[in-house]
C-alpha positions in Angstrom: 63.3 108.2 98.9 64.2 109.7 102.5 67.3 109.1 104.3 65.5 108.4 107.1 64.0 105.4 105.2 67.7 103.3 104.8 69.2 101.2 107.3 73.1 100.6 107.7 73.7 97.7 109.1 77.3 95.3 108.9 77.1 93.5 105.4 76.7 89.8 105.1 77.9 87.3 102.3 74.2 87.0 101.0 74.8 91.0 100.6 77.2 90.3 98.0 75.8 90.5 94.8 74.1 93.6 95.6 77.2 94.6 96.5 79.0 93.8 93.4 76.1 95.7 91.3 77.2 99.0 92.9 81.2 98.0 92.3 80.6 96.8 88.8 78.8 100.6 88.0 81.9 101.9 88.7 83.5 99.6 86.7 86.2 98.8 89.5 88.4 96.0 89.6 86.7 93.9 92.4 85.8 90.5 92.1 83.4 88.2 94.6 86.6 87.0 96.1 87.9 90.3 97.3 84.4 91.3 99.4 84.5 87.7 101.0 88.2 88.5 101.9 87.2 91.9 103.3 84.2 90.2 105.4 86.6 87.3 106.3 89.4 89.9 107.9 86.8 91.9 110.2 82.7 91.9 109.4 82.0 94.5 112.0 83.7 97.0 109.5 81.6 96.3 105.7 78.7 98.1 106.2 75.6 98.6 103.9 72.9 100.7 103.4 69.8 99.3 102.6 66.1 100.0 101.3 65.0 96.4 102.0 67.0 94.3 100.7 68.8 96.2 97.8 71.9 97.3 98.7 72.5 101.4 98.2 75.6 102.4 99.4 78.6 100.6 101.1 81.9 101.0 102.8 84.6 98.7 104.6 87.6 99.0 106.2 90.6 96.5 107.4 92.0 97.0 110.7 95.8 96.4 110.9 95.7 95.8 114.7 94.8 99.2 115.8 98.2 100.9 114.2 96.5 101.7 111.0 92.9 101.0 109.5 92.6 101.4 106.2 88.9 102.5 104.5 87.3 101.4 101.3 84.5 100.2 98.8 83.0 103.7 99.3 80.1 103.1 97.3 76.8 104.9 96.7 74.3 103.8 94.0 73.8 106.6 91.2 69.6 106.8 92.5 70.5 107.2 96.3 73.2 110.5 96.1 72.3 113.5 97.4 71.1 112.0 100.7 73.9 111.8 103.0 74.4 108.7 102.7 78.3 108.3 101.9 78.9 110.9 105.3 76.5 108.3 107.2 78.1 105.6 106.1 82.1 107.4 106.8 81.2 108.6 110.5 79.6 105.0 111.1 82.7 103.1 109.9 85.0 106.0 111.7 83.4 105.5 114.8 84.0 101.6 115.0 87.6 102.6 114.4 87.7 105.0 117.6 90.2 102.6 119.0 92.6 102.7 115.9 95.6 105.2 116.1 95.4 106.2 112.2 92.4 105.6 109.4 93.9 106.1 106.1 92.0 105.8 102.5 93.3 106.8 99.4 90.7 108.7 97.9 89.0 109.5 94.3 88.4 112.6 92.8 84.9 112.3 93.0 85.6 111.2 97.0 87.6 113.7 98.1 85.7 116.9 99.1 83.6 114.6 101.7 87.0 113.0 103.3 87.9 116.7 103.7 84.8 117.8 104.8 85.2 114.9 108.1 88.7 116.1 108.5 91.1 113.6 106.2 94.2 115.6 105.6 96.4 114.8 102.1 99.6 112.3 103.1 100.4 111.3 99.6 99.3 110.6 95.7 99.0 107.3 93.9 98.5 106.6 90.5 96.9 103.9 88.7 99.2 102.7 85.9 97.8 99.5 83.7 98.3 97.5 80.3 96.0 95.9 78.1 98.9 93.6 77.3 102.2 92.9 78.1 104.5 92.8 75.3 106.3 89.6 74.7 109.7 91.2 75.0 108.9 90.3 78.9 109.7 87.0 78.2 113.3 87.2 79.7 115.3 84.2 81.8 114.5 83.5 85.3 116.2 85.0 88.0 116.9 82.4 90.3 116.7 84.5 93.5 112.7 84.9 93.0 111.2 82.2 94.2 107.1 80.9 94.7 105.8 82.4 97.9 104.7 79.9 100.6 103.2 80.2 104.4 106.6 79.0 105.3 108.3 82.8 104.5 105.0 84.5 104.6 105.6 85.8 108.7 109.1 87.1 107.1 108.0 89.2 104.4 105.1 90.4 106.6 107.9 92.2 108.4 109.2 93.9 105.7 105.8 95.0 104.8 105.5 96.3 108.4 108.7 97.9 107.7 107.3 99.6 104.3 103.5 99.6 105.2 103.7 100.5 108.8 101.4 98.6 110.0 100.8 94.7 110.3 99.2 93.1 107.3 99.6 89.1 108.2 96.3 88.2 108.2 96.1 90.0 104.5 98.5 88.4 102.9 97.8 85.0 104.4 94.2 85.5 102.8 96.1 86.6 99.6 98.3 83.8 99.4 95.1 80.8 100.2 93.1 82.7 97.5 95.8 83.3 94.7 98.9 80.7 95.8 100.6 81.3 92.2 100.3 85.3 92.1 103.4 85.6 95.1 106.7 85.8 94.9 109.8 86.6 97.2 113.4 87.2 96.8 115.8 86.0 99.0 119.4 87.5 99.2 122.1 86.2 102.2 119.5 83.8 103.5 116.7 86.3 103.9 113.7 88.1 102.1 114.4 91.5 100.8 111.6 91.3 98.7 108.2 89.8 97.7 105.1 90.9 95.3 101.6 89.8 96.0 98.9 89.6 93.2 95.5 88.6 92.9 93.1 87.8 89.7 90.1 91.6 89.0 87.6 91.8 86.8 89.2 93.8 84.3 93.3 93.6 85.5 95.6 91.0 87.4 96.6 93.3 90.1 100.0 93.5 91.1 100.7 94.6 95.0 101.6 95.1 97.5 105.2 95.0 96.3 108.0 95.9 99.4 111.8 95.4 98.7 115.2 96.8 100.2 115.7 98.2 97.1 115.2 99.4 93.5 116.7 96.4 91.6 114.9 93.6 93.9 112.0 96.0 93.0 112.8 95.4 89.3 113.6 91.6 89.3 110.6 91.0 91.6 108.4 93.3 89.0 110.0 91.5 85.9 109.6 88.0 86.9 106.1 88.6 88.1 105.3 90.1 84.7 106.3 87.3 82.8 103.5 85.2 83.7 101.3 88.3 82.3 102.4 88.4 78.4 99.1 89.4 76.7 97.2 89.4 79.3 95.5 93.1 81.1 97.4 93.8 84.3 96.8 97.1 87.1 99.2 98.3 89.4 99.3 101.7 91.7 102.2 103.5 92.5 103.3 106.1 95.2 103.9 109.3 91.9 106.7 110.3 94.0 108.8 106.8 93.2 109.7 108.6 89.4 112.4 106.1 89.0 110.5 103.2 89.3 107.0 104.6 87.4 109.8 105.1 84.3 110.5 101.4 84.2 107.0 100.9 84.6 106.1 103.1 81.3 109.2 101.9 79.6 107.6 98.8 80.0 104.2 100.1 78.2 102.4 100.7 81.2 100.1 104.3 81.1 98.9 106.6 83.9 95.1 105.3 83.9 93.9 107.5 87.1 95.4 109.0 90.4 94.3 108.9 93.8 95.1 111.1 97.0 96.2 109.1 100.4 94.9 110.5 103.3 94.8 110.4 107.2 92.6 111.1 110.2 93.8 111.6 113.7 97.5 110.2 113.3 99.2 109.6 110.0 100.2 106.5 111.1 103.4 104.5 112.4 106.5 105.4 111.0 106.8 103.8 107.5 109.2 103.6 104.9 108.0 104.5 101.8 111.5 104.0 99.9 110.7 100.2 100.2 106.9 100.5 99.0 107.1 100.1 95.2 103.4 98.8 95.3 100.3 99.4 97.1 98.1 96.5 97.8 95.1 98.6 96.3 93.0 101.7 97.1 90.6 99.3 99.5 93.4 98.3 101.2 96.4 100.4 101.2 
């Protein structure tokens, strides 16, 4: 096969299953639901590439209202490497986002010598904790400052997000919260959020994040009451490695180191964030 051969084009929901052949060789955590999210949020930035109509290689990205745009689903099928296609698909996707003051990804092992190679410089590292279980010790009482997440105090915790994130992810966790209502949680001290956890149901995991508090124990009881819907069940979470506090609850809790990933940035690393009050990202597709 010649490169010359594949089209990219902008993926399209019939696209999916192809789509979900390539994620599921990987073995990744992304379910049907998260590709029609990504499509929902912007469809000018999922791209495929295509040898008729199988689907080879793909890559999306979110665009947090030009402050940050965030790049992932870098996929290549196993028969189609060695062709260029992951660069074709990168400087395509990069040059939609020409507009965007930073383009951040948190990258792979595998992934990283290309995102060098186009001039992504290391920001940060993230690693991939998960359980195959909770133990049942979780099952502790209710604090009574967590409370169900709603689109009433969604706009609120979007701003501390902003304020941890550093960019604006509304429009994310409103499609969060209409596709998993009972994975969210906030926590509300003097009449105000200082805290919330999003989740959403994977293949393989639960995933847990983005998580954003004012601090390390509305962290905890946000983490701890989340959990305790998960006793038995496989849950996921990634973690900035340089929270080493927090990652010792985490493996106190039974959670392992399952992988790592590096953050990285082109052009601009971004708005100024506050990474004391990220205890969670929302995933390596989404930052």
């Amino acid at each position: 096969m010649h490169a010359q051969n594949i089209v990219v084009r902008e993926l399209q929901e019939a696209d999916i299953p192809g789509a979900m052949r390539l994620k599921s060789a990987e073995n990744w955590n992304q379910t049907t639901d998260d590709w029609r999210m990504l499509l929902s949020l912007d469809p000018t930035l999922c791209l495929g590439a295509f040898t008729g109509d199988r689907v080879v290689g793909t890559v999306t990205a979110t665009n947090y209202n030009n402050e940050i745009a965030w790049i992932g689903m870098m996929l290549v099928d196993q028969d189609f490497r060695g062709l260029g296609l992951g660069r074709r698909l990168l400087t395509t996707v990069i040059e939609k986002l020409s507009d965007c003051r930073s383009i951040k990804l948190d990258a792979t092992d595998k992934g990283l010598p290309l995102y060098q190679k186009l001039g992504f410089r290391e920001e940060q590292f993230i690693d991939r904790m998960v359980t195959p279980g909770l133990a049942s010790a979780l099952r502790i009482a209710g604090d009574p400052l967590i409370k169900p997440l709603t689109q009433e105090n969604l706009p609120e915790s979007a701003v501390l997000d902003r304020e941890a994130f550093g960019g604006d992810r509304l429009r994310l966790f409103a499609e969060f919260l209409k596709l998993h209502p009972d994975k969210a949680w906030y926590i509300e001290r003097e009449v105000r959020v200082s805290g919330y956890v999003l989740g959403r149901t994977g293949s393989n995991y639960t995933q847990l994040g983005p998580l954003s508090a004012e601090g390390m124990e509305d962290a905890k009881a946000l983490i701890l009451g989340a959990l305790k819907n998960y006793v038995g069940k496989p849950v996921v979470l990634d973690v900035l490695q340089e929270k080493k506090d927090w990652k010792e609850l985490l493996l106190s809790l039974e959670f392992s180191v399952q992988r790592s990933f590096t953050r990285m940035y082109l052009k601009d690393s971004g708005f100024p964030a506050s990474p004391q009050k990220q205890f969670l990202i929302a995933g390596p597709e989404l930052g």
